[in-house]
C-alpha positions in Angstrom: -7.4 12.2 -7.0 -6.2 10.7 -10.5 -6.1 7.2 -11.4 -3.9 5.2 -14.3 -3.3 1.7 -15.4 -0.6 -0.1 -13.7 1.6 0.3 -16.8 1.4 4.0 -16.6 2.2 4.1 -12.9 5.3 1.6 -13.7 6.8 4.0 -16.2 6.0 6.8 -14.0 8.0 5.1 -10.9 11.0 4.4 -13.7 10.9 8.0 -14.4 11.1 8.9 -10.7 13.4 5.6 -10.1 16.1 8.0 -7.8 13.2 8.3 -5.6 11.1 5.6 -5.1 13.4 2.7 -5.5 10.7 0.5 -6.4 11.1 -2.8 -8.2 8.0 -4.6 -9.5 8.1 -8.8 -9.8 5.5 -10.9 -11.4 3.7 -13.6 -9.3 1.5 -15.5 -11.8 -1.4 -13.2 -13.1 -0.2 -10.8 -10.5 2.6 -8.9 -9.2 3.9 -6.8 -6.4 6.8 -4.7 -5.7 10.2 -5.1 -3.5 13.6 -3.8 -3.0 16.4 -5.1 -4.2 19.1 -4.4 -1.7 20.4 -5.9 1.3 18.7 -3.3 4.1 15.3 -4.1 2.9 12.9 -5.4 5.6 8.9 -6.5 5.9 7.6 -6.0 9.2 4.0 -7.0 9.8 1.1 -5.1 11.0 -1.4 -6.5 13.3 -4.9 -6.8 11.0 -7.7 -5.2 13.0 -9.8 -7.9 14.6 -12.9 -6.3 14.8 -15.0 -4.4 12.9 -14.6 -0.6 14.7 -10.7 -1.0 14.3 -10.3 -1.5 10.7 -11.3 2.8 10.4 -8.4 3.3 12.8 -5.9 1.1 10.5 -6.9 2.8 7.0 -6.9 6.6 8.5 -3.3 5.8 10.5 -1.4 3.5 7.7 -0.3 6.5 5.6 1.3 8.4 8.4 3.5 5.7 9.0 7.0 8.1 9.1 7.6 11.3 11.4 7.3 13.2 8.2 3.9 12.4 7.1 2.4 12.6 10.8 3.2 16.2 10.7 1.8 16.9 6.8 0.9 14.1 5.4 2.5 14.1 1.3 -0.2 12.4 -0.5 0.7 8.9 -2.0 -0.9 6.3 -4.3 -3.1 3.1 -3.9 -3.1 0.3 -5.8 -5.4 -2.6 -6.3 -3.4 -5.8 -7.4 -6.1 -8.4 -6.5 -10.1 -8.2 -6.0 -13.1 -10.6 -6.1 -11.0 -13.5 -4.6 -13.6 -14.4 -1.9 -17.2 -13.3 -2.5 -17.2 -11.6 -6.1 -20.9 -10.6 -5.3 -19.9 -8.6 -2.0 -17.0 -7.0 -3.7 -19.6 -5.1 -6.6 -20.4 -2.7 -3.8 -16.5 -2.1 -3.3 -16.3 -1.5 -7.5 -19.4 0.9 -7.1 -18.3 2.4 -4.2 -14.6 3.3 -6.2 -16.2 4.2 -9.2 -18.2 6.8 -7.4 -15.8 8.6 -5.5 -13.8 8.7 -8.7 -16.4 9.8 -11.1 -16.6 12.9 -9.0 -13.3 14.0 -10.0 -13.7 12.8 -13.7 -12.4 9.4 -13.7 -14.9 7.2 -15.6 -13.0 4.1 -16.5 -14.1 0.9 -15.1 -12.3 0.2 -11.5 -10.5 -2.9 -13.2 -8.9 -0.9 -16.1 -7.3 1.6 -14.1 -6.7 0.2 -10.4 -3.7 2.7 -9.4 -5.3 5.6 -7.4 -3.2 8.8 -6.8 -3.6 11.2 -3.7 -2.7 14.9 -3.1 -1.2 15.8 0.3 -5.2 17.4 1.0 -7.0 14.1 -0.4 -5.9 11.6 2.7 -9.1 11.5 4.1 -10.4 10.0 0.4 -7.7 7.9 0.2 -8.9 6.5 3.8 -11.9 5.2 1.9 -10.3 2.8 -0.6 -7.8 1.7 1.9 -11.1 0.8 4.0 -12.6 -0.7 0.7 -9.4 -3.0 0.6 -9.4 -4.2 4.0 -13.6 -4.8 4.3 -13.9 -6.7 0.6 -10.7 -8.6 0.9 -8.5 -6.8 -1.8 -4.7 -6.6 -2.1 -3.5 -3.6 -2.2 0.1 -1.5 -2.2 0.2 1.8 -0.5 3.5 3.9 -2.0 4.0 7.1 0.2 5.3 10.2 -2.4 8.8 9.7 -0.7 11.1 7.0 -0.6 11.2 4.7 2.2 8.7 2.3 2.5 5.5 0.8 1.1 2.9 -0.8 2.4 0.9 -4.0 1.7 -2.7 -5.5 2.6 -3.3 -8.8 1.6 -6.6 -10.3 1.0 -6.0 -12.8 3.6 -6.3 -10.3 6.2 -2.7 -9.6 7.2 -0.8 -6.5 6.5 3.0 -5.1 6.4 5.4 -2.2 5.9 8.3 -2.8 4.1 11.4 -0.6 4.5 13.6 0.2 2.1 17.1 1.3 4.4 18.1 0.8 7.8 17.6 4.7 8.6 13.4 4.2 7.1 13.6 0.7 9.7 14.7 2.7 12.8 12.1 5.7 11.8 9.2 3.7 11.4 9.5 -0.1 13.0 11.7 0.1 16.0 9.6 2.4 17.7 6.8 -0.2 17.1 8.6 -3.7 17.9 9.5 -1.8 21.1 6.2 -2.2 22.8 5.6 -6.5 22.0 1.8 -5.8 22.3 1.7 -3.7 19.3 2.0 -6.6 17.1 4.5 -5.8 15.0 6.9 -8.7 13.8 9.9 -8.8 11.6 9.3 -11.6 8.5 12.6 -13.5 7.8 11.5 -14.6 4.1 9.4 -12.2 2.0 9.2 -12.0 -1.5 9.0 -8.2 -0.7 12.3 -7.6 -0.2 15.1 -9.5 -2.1 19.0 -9.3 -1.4 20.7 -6.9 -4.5 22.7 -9.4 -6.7 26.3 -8.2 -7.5 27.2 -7.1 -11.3 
């Protein structure tokens, strides 16, 4: 596991832009990222509703494509958002971070550097902070190490995969709108994914 600030993840994805895809968009003090083109969809996830399910959600939400179920690629997580309900309850969450972190070297505070990187054999740490977001009420973006699709949990306890083509959409969501008691639901307006604009 590494970590880096936000701006050194953003010039990492502009380096790897044939890749990812990835577009970021500020939204006041904060931001998140989209697509830009016209296949772009956001599909929510049902939120666990109790307690024993929200272990389930963080170990499951990175193998989200047929790829990563069979070896999962590693990916990043990054914390957008924090403190926006209790800041008291949300110190254990910082401590908790800061631990698992300092044991591979990482000794900047949790707010300075708040992107957290995974290697393929680190999903089981990365199941943590994904836990840490959905208990303390963090937003948070999950990035895969492929292109395709990101992921975002929202402090008010709703969740959604976005797709970035009509080939990641068929992969990963038809399967799941197919059965209407997963949960799954197409959103018609999201600022996560915004028609490309002709030049």
């Amino acid at each position: 596991m590494t970590a880096e600030t936000i701006e050194e993840f953003k010039a990492n994805l502009a380096k790897k832009s044939w890749i990812f895809n990835i577009k970021w968009q500020s939204w006041g003090n904060s931001f998140s990222p989209y697509y830009d083109n016209s296949e772009a969809k956001c599909v929510e996830m049902p939120f666990p509703k109790k307690a024993s399910d929200f272990a389930y959600l963080a170990v499951n939400l990175p193998m989200l494509t047929g790829m990563d179920a069979v070896q999962w690629g590693g990916g990043t997580l990054i914390f957008t958002d924090w403190g926006v309900w209790d800041q008291q309850a949300s110190l254990a969450g910082y401590q908790m971070v800061e631990r698992i972190r300092s044991s591979f070297g990482e000794h900047r505070p949790f707010n300075v550097a708040t992107v957290n990187r995974f290697r393929q054999d680190e999903h089981l740490i990365l199941t943590n902070f994904i836990l840490a977001a959905l208990i303390y009420g963090w937003d948070a973006y999950y990035v895969p190490n492929h292109r395709g699709c990101f992921v975002h949990i929202s402090h008010d306890e709703w969740c959604c995969v976005v797709t970035e083509r009509s080939e990641d959409f068929k992969e990963i969501v038809e399967p799941r709108l197919s059965d209407p008691e997963n949960g799954y639901r197409v959103l018609t307006d999201s600022r996560f994914c915004m028609p490309a604009t002709s030049s």
